[in-house]
C-alpha positions, 0 to 999 in steps of 0.5 A, spaced: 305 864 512 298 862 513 294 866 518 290 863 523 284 865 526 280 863 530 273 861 529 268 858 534 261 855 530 257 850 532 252 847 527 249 841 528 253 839 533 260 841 529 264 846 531 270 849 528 275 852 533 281 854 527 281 855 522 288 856 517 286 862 512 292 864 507 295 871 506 292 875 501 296 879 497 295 883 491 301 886 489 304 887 481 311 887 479 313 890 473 318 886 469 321 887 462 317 882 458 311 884 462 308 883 469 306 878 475 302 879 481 302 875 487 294 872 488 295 868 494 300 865 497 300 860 504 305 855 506 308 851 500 303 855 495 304 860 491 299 863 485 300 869 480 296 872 474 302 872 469 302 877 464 307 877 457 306 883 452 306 880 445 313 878 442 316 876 449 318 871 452 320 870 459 328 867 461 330 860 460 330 858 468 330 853 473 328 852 480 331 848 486 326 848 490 318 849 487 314 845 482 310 850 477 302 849 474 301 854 468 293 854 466 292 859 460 287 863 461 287 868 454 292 869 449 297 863 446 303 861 449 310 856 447 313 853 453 319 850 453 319 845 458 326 841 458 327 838 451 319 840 449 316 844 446 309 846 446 303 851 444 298 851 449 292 855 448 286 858 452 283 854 458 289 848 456 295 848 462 302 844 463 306 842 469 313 844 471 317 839 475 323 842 479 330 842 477 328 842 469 329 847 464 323 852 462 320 858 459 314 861 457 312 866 451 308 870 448 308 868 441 300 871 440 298 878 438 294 879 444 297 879 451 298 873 454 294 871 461 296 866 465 295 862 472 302 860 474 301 856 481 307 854 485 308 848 490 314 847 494 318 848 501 321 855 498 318 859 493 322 866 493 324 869 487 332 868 488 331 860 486 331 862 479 337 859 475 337 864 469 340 859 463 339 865 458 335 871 458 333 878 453 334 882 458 341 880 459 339 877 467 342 871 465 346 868 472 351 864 466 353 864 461 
């Protein structure tokens, strides 16, 4: 949730009374594929660096409940995205709707770096539907 804190300023003429500042988070999860860490986070926003070693990928998932946008900041991904498939290269993004299938890959040499920015009423880290997974965390067979 975001903080509020309270700011008076007045310049010519205007003055701020609140203003809405988001929790700062830096926290870093280490996963089997690699790693995430947590940017920023505020009421229906999330944003994390996402990093995938070379050679793996993350599992196919959904979400019920958020929307994610992926911008490549270095290294080459493939991402599954319902029945596409794409590469996306340094400086090149792609959109994640709700409830649609997805995976993201490191199928480069260098690590892959990422951007992952989430938007929804729920961004918790249990609204992942597992459809298939390397590292056997699959919520179906």
């Amino acid at each position: 949730m975001p903080k509020t804190q309270e700011l008076v300023e007045s310049k010519n003429g205007v003055s701020v009374q609140s203003v809405s500042v988001p929790e700062r988070v830096a926290a870093t999860e280490l996963r089997p594929w690699g790693s995430f860490t947590v940017l920023e986070e505020g009421r229906g926003y999330k944003i994390k660096r996402i990093e995938v070693k070379p050679g793996h990928r993350l599992s196919l998932q959904m979400h019920h409940h958020r929307s994610e946008h992926w911008i490549v900041v270095s290294g080459t991904a493939t991402v599954t995205c319902g029945d596409q498939e794409t590469l996306l290269c340094t400086n090149q993004s792609t959109y994640v709707p709700p409830c649609t299938s997805h995976r993201l890959e490191n199928s480069g040499v260098i690590p892959l770096i990422l951007i992952e920015v989430q938007n929804g009423e729920y961004l918790g880290e249990d609204d992942i539907v597992r459809f298939q997974d390397d590292y056997s965390r699959s919520d179906s067979k």
